[in-house]
C-alpha positions, 0 to 999 in steps of 0.5 A: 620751667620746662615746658610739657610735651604731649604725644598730641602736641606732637602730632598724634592723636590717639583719641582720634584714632580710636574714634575712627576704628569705633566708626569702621568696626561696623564697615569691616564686619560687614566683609567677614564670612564664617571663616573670622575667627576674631574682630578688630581690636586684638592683636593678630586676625583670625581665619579659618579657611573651609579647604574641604573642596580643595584637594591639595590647597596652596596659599597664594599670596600678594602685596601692593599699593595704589601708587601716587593715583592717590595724590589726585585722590587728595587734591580733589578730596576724593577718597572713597575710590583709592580703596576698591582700587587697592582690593581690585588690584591684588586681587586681580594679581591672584587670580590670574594664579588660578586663586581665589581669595580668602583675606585682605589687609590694609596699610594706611599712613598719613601726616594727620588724621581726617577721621571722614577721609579714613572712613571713606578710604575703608568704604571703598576697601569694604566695597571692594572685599564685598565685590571679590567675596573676601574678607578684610580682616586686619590694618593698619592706621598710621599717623606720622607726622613728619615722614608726611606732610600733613596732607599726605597719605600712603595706602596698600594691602595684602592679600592671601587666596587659595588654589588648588595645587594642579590648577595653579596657572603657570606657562609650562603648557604655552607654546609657539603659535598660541593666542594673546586676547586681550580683555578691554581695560576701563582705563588707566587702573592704579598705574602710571600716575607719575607721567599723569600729574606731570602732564596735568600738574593744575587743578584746571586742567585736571577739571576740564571736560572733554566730550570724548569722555564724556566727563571731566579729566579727573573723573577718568583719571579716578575710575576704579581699577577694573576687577576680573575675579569673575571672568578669571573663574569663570574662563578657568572652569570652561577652558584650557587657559595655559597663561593670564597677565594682569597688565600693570607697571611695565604695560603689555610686554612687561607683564606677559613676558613673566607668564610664557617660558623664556625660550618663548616671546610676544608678538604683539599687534599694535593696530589689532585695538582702538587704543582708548582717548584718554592713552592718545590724550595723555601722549599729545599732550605731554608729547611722550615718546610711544615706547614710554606709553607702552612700557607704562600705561595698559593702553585699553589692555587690563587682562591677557589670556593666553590659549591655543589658537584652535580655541580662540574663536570659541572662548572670544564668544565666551567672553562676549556672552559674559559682556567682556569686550576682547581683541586677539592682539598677538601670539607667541614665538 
């Protein structure tokens, strides 16, 4: 007698995947603007780009992932931030190119399926291709049981946008005595969640309140990283941006240095902000070194303009009047 195997008894089972695409056709649908061509169900996803207004269009492209900010996700059974996470961030790596975005697509992998956690990760990619204006045309749903624990998951995405080829933002133009602004962060964005968890490694620390947040640890911990599509444009369209950082993994230098010319280098004041609770919080409590905090972490610090210094005041009342709170925290050497 040999016993029968089943894909299911191994672990995947497909009728629940199918359940869950029937439950988030309606979801993805609602992101698509008239240039989708196709819906979900086949094999590829089709996009017809409107480029009448762009003279000699470029496509822009970028791929990224939420790092392990979803373990948290997973341990308070949170899953409906991790998305707009994703979106915000590759995103916001385009639009600092000059782009604007066009199409989005998601990657998802587990150890099992649960149909309700899948549905509110793509709310959240819904919510966050809505707030950017593009489209999430196509995924991929994974369940592979043995490469993740059960109750693992992994989630990332792909984005394309398009600019025109005399406004791609590059350094060429950045020069010695030019202004770094920075654009305040609302928190830790999708980085340096390793540290975190091993600061915080219990539930009950994660769930404690602190008055200076005025909520729980993991409430901060799981605020959605911060979109600057709109202040990108908007700045692009009324100043002479010469260069934009998107400050991720490798923290203020890190990330600057790759957009100014390599005869060039920062000089950062690190006074010139109130550097936010949650940064001193996590560097008392787990006694990290400063140069670690800096080399992980924004530190308040979500988005880097570069200008000429003779236009700093006026685009800092730019910004103002558009609600960003700014500091000037440096210039180039």
């Amino acid at each position: 007698m040999y016993m029968s195997i089943s894909y299911k008894s191994s672990g995947v089972n497909i009728k629940k995947a199918d359940d869950f695409v029937h439950r988030i056709k309606p979801l993805v649908k609602s992101t698509f603007s008239k240039s989708v061509l196709s819906g979900i169900g086949n094999f590829g996803a089709f996009f017809k780009p409107d480029l009448k207004k762009f003279k000699n269009p470029v496509l822009v492209s970028s791929v990224d992932g939420v790092g392990t900010k979803i373990k948290l996700a997973a341990m308070f059974n949170r899953f409906d931030t991790v998305g707009e996470d994703l979106v915000n961030h590759c995103t916001n790596d385009i639009a600092v190119c000059g782009a604007v975005p066009l199409f989005f697509l998601d990657y998802y992998a587990m150890g099992k399926l649960n149909t309700q956690n899948a549905v509110d990760i793509v709310k959240g990619l819904t919510r966050g291709s809505k707030n950017n204006n593009l489209s999430l045309i196509g995924g991929e749903t994974a369940e592979m049981p043995g490469l993740y624990d059960e109750n693992d998951f992994d989630l990332a995405g792909a984005i394309v946008g398009v600019v025109d080829k005399h406004k791609v933002v590059n350094y060429s133009k950045v020069k010695k005595g030019d202004v770094l602004i920075g654009l305040k962060s609302n928190g830790l964005h999708t980085n340096g969640y390793s540290l975190v968890r091993k600061v915080f490694d219990t539930k009950v620390k994660l769930n404690k309140f602190y008055p200076e947040l005025k909520h729980k640890l993991i409430d901060e911990f799981l605020k959605v990283h911060k979109s600057y599509l709109k202040i990108i444009q908007s700045s692009l369209s009324k100043f002479n941006i010469k260069s934009i950082s998107h400050i991720t993994g490798g923290g203020i230098v890190g990330n600057t240095s790759r957009v100014i010319p390599t005869n060039t280098s920062l000089s950062i004041d690190w006074n010139s902000w109130e550097r936010p609770f949650i940064f001193d919080l996590i560097q008392k409590k787990g006694n990290v070194p400063e140069n670690d905090m800096r080399r992980t972490f924004n530190l308040g610090i979500g988005l880097i303009f570069i200008v000429s210094k003779n236009e700093s005041d006026n685009f800092k009342s730019f910004l103002s009047k558009n609600k960003e709170e700014s500091y000037i925290i440096g210039h180039i050497k």
